[in-house]
Structure formats: C-alpha cells, structure tokens
N, C-alpha and C positions, 0 to 999 in steps of 0.2 A: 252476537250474531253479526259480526263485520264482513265486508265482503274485499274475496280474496283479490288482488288483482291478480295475481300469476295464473288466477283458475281462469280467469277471463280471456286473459291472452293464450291460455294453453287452448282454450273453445275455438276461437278466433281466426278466422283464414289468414293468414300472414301477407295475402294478396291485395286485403283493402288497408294495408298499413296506416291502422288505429292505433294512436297512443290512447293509453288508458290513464284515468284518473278515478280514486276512488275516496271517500272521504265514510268516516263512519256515522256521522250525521254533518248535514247541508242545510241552508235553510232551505234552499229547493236546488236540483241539479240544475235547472234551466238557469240561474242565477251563477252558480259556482260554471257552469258552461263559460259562461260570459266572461268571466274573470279570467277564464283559462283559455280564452279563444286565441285561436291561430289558423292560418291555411294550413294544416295538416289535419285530414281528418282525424275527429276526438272524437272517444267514449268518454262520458264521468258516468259515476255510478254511485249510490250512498245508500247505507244501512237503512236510514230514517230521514225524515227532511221536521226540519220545525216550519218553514212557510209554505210548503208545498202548494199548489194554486194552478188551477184550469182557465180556461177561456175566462175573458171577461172581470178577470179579477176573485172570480169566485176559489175560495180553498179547499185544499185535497189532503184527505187525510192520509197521512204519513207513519202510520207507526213502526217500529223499530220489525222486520220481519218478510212487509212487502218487497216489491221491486222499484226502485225508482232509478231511472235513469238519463242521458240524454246525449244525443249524438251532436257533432259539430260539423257542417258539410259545408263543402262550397254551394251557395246559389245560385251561379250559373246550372250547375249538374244536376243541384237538387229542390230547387224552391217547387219547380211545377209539380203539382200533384201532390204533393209531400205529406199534409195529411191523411190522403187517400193511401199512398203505399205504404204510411206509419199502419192504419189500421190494417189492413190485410195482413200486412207483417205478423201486426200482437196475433192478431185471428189465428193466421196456419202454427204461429208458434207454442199459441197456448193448446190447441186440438192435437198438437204434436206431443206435448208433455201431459196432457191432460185427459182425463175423458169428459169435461166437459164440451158443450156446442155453444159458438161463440154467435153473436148480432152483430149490427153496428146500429147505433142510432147517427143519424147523421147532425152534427159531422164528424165528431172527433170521441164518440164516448164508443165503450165496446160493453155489451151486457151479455148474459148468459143466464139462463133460465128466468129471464123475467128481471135481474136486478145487475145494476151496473159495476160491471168488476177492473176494469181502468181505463181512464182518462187520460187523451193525446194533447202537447200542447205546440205549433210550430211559431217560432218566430224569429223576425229576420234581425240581423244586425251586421251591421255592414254589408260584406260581402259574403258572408257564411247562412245557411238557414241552419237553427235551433231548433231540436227534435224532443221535445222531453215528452214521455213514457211512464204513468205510473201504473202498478198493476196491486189490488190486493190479493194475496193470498194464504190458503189455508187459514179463515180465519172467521170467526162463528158473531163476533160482537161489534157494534157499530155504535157511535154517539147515536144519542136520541136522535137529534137533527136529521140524520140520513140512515137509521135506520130500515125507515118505510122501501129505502131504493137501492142499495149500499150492497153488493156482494162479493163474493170473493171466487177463484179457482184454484182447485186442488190440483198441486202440483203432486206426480208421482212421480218416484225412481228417478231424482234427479234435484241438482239444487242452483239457487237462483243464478249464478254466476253462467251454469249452462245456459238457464234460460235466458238472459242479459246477452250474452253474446251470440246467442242463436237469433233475436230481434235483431241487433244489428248488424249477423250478415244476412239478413232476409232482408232488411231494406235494402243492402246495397243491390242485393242479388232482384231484388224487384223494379232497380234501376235499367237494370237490362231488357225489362218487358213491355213493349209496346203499351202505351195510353189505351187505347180500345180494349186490349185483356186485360187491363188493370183493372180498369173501370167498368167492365162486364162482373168481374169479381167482386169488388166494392159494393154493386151493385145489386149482386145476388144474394149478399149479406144482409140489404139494408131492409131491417123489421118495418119500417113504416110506410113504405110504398102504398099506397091508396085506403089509407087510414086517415081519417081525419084531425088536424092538429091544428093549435095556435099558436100564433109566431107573433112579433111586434114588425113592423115597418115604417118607416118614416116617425116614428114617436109613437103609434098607435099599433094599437091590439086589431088582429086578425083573426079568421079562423078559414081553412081551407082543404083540401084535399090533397096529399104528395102525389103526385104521378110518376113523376120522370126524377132521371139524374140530366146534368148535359154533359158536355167533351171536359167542361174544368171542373167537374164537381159537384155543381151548384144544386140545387135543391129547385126544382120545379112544382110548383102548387098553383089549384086551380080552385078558383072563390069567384061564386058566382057567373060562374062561364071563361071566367081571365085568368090565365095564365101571369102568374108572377115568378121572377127565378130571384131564389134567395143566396147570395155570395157567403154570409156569414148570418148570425144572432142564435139566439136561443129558441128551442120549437118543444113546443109538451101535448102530448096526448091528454093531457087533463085530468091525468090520475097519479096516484101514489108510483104506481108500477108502470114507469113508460112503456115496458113491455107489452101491457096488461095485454089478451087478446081478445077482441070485438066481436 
C-alpha cells in the first residue's frame, strides 16, 4: 500500500509549487520534513510511520494504510494561525470524501462521532513552519491503550493520495481567508464550548468551563468567575470519549 507520488502531483494545483516527497515508511513525516527542509514549499507523505507522535511528545499510531503527511511552508506566510487552518482543512477535506461529520477538540485533534480520528502537529524550525497531519482510516481495530477513544473515517470513491493532496491545497487555499472567517469556522466546529473540562496550569490541575475562542486561537475558560486563556496544554472532559455528550 505505497503511496504514489505522481498521483499526488497529478491532484495537486501546480500554482502552490509543491515538491513532493514520499517514502513507504518514516519514522514520522514531521521528522523526514526536517531532513528534507528547504524554502520551497514541501509535501512528504508515507505509507506508515514507526515514531509517529502528537503534541507533547505523546505517539500516534501509524499503521501501514492511514494518511500521514506533512507540509513545509514558510513562516512568515504561514506560522499565524496554522493549527487552526490545519484543522479546518482535514474537517472540509474529510466531509468532502466522506460521509462522515467532523469536530474539533481544541486544539489540534479532529473526532467524529464521538471518537478521535487525526491528530495535527505544527512546529517551527528555522524559518519554515511544519505541518504534519495524521488521519486514520477505514479501519475497525485499535491497541488496547486508545481503543476507548481511537477512531477512523471512511473514505469513499477515492484514494489517499487525492485525499493528501486535496489537505494541502486546502491549507494553501485557506491562506487566502481572512482570520475572522477562519476562526468563526474553527470555531463552529469546536465540541467543547461550554462543557466543562480540566486542564493543568502552571504545574497544577484545573477544572473550568470553555466559553470563548480569541483572535490567535487560544482557548478561554472560566473557574470560578475568572477567566483564563490557555495558549497551549492538554484539556479532558474526564471521560473515555472526549466527545461524550452532557
């Protein structure tokens, strides 16, 4: 199940001139990105990853089938926002191929029907921001360990190299959109809006209400009457299914 580059660049607008890199296993794209970096916009893209890995250090399962990907951009153009337009991106791309209906948990994880189906990772190095993208799909079985939360979308009528090249002309293409509809978008997605969650801050465990997003992102929660805006970290609704509904 290798992935094609030619079918890639055949999807591909020839306008955001992407070199494409494809390997049939990586230990993660975000990695193999690195190696491969240059100021020309870059795709990699890989069958399978053996380290594949999300925010935090925490790892993402990889098997031979998914999507895994990762874009190479400049930072001037693309660091602001960049998780937010990553997720929208997967959202309209998988509803486009899919019938499933997409979430976001904020910040960077994308779920659908209650269970999480991939994981955004951005990070900067040098002068370029790193975009990597995993998605699983069509796929029924999960390690114990993330069983409980673990799920997949069914791709139809169509195979992953479309979908890999349709993300990223959707990010480029949501380069073009004003911050405010981005973030009105982002924003209409986000399942947890006035649900209550726990987060850590300063070293210590919280527990609060999300209200808000703001202009860069950030996550606004409200404990105890106070308003706190969280940049980054980990937030759980306290159940198996971050989904669950209340």
């Amino acid at each position: 199940m290798s992935i094609s580059k030619d079918k890639i660049l055949s999807a591909l607008p020839s306008r955001y001139g992407f070199e494409v890199k494809v390997f049939d296993t990586a230990d993660s794209t975000n990695n193999a990105a690195k190696r491969e970096c240059s100021y020309t916009p870059t795709l990699v893209a890989a069958a399978a990853q053996t380290l594949g890995r999300g925010r935090h250090g925490k790892s993402f399962f990889s098997p031979t089938g998914g999507i895994y990907m990762s874009l190479v951009l400049p930072k001037a153009d693309f660091f602001e926002l960049a998780t937010v337009r990553a997720a929208v991106a997967v959202c309209r791309v998988i509803e486009r191929f899919s019938p499933d209906k997409t979430e976001i948990k904020w910040v960077n994880d994308i779920f659908s029907d209650g269970r999480k189906v991939s994981g955004i990772l951005c990070e900067l190095v040098e002068d370029t921001v790193i975009i990597g993208i995993g998605i699983n799909i069509n796929r029924n079985e999960f390690p114990d360990e993330i069983s409980d939360t673990a799920g997949a979308v069914k791709l139809e009528n169509t195979d992953r190299e479309t979908v890999i090249a349709s993300i990223a002309a959707e990010i480029m293409s949501l380069s073009e959109l004003c911050a405010e509809k981005l973030l009105a978008e982002y924003k209409s997605r986000l399942f947890i809006l006035g649900k209550t969650l726990e987060y850590t801050a300063d070293g210590e465990k919280h527990s609060g209400v999300a209200v808000d997003i703001n202009g860069q992102g950030n996550l606004i929660v409200r404990e105890n009457g106070i308003f706190r805006t969280l940049n980054s970290g980990e937030i759980s609704l306290g159940s198996k299914s971050f989904a669950a509904k209340e």
